[in-house]
Structures are given as structure tokens and as C-alpha cells.
C-alpha positions as CSV (number, residue, x, y, z in Angstrom):
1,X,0.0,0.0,0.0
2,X,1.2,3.1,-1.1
3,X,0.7,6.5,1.4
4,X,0.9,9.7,0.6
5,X,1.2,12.5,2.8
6,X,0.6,16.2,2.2
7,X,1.6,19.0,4.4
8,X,-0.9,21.4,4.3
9,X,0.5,25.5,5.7
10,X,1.0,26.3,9.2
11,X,-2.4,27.6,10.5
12,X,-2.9,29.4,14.1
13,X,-6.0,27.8,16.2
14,X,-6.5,28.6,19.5
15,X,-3.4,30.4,19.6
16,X,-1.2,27.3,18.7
17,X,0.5,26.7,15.7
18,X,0.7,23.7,14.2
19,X,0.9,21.4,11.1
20,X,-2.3,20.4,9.1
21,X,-1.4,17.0,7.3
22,X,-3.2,14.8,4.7
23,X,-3.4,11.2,5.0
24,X,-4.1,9.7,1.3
25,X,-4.2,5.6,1.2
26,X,-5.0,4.7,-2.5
27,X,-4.5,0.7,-3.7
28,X,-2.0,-0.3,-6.2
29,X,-3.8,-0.5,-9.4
30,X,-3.1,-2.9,-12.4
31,X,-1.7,-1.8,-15.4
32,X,-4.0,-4.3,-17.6
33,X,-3.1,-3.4,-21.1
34,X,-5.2,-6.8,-22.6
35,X,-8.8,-5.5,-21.0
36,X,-8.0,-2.0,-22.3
37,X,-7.4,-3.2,-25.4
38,X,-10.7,-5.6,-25.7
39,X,-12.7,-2.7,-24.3
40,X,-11.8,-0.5,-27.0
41,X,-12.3,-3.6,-29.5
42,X,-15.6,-3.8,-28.2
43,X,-16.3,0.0,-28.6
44,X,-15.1,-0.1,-32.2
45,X,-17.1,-2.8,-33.1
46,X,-20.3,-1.6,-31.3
47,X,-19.5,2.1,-33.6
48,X,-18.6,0.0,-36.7
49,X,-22.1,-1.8,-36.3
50,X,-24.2,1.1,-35.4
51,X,-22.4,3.0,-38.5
52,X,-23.1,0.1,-40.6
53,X,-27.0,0.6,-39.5
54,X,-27.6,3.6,-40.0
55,X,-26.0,3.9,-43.8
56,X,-28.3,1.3,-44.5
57,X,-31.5,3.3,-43.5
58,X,-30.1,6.2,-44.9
59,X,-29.6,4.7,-48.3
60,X,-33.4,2.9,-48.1
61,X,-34.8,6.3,-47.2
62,X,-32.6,8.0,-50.0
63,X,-33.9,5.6,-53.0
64,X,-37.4,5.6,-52.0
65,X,-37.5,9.0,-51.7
66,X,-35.8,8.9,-55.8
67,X,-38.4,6.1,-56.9
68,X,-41.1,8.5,-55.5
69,X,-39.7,11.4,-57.0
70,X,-39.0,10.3,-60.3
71,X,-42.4,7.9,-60.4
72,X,-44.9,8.6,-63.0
73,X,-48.2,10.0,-61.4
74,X,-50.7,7.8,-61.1
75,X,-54.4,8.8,-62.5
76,X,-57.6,7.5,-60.9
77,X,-59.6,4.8,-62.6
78,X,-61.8,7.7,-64.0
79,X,-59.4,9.5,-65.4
80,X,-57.9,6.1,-66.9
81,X,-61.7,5.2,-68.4
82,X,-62.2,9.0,-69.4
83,X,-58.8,8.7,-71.4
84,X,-59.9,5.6,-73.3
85,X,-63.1,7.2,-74.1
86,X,-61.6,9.8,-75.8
87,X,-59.1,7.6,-77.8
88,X,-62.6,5.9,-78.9
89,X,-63.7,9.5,-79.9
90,X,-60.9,10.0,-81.7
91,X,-61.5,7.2,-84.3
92,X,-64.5,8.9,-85.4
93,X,-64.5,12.5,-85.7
94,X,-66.7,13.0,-88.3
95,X,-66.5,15.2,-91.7
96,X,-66.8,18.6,-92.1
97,X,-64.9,21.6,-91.0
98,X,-67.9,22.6,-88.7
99,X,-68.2,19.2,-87.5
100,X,-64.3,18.9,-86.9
101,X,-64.3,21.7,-85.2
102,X,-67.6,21.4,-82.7
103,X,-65.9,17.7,-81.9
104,X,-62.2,19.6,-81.3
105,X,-64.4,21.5,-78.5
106,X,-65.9,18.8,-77.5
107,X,-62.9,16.9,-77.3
108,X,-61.0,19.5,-74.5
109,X,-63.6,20.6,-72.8
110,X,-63.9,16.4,-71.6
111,X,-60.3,16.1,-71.5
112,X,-60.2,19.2,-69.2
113,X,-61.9,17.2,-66.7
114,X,-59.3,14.9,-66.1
115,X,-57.5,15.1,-62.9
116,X,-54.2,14.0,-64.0
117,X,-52.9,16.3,-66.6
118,X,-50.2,14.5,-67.8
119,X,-52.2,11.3,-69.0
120,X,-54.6,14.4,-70.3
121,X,-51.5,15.4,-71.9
122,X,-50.6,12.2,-73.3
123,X,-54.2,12.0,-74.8
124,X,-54.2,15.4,-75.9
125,X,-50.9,14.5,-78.2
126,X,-53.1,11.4,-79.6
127,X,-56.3,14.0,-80.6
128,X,-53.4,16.4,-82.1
129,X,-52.7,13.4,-84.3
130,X,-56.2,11.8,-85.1
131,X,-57.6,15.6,-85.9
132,X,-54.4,16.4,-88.2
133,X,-55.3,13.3,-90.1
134,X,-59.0,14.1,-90.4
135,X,-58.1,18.0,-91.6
136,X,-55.6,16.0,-94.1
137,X,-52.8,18.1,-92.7
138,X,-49.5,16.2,-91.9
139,X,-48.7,12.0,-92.1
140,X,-49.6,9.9,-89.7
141,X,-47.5,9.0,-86.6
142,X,-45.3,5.7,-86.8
143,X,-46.5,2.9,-85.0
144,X,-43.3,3.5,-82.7
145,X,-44.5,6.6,-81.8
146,X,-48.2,5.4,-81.3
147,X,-46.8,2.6,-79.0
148,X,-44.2,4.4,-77.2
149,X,-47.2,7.1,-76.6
150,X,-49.5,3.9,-75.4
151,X,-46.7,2.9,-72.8
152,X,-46.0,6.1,-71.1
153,X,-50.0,6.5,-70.9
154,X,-50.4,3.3,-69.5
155,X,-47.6,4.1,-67.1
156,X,-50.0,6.9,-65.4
157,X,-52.6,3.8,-65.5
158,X,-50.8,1.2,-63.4
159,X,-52.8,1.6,-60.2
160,X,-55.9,2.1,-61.3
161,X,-55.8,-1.2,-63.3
162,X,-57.3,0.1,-66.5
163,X,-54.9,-0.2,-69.2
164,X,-55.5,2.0,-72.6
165,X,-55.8,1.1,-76.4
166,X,-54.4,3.2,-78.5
167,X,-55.4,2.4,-82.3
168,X,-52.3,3.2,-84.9
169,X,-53.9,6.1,-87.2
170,X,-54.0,5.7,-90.4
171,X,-54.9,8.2,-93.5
């Protein structure tokens, strides 16, 4: 056992001088370098794992928030039936200028009604294309186009089920 002793200054009490002193005892301790070191192995791995965790929920959180962000908006299953309606419209716009006209109208007032204006978009390309062939103006779209044009609008129609014909226009 190891003992320490401190003098502490000469005080005065009770008109006697003397010496203050400090008794400290403390235990030899053990220098035990192997549980230091599988202490700090233990912290490192504990840090290491927790690290490990929370990259993981950071990355899951990061692409769901990038499939959410770059996911096509969904229409409701009106908007969907609405759409294929007016495709159906489309193959039979009748003859006339008058007539083309009135069912041009026709044709966005309906299409204004959707909810989902990029499907309405979508469909309003495919009325551009039907009406430019009745008016004889321009060539018909490709069948690429047409199909690529049916994807992406059934792409807005994945949740509500409904998926949407387009007919390849011909002159």
C-alpha cells in the first residue's frame, strides 16, 4: 500500500500553531493493457455496427425517396376510363370543318376534366394526331411513336388497373 502524505500550511487555532497534514491511502492499481485493449475492441465494433445501420436506413430512405420522386403520377380509374373514351372519340370524328371543329371542343372541354394532366396530356398528343389526319394536314404518326405514346400512358394507369388502347392512325 502506497501512502501519501501532504503538508498542508502552518495555521494558528487557538493560539497554537501547528501542522495540518493529509493522510491519502490509494491501492495499487493494475496496469491491464489486454482488458484495455478488448474494451476499446468492443467500442469499435459496437461504432462499426451502429455506423453500418444507419447507412443502410439512410440509403433505403434516399432511394425511395428517388423512386417516389421520379415515379410517374398515377391517375384514378376515372381519369384512366375518361382517357380511353376519348381515344374511342378520336377514331370517329366526323367530316366537315364545322363538324371537326364542334368535336375539337368537345374533345377539350372532356379532356379538361381529367384530374391527371399528364395522362390528359398524353391524350391530348393522340387527338393532335387523329384531328391532323381528319383536316388532311401532316402524315400519320409511326406505330413506334403510337406505341411508345400507349406505354407512357399506360404508365399513369398502373394503379388504377385500366390499361389504354391506342389504335395506330392511319390516312
Amino acid at each position: 500500500m502506497l501512502i501519501d502524505e501532504q503538508y498542508r500550511r502552518t495555521t494558528r487555532k487557538n493560539s497554537k500553531n501547528y501542522l495540518e497534514g493529509i493522510m491519502a491511502v490509494s491501492a495499487p492499481t493494475l496496469n491491464n493493457e489486454a482488458s484495455d485493449k478488448k474494451a476499446s475492441t468492443g467500442r469499435k465494433i459496437l461504432f462499426g455496427t451502429v455506423s453500418a445501420a444507419l447507412a443502410v436506413v439512410l440509403a433505403a430512405g434516399g432511394a425511395y425517396w428517388w423512386h417516389q420522386h421520379n415515379k410517374l403520377s398515377q391517375a384514378s380509374m376515372v381519369d384512366c376510363q375518361l382517357a380511353q373514351k376519348l381515344v374511342d372519340s378520336a377514331q370517329h370524328i366526323p367530316d366537315g370543318t364545322a363538324a371537326i371543329d364542334k368535336w375539337e371542343k368537345s374533345e377539350r372541354q372532356r379532356r379538361s376534366q381529367m384530374k391527371d394532366g399528364y395522362l390528359g396530356a398524353n391524350i391530348s398528343v393522340y387527338d393532335g394526331w387523329a384531328l391532323g389526319n381528319a383536316k388532311g394536314q401532316g402524315t400519320p404518326p409511326s406505330k413506334s411513336d403510337v406505341k411508345q405514346l400507349e406505354d407512357t400512358a399506360n404508365r399513369h394507369c398502373i394503379e388504377a388497373g385500366i390499361e389504354i388502347s391506342l389504335p395506330q392512325i392511319t390516312s
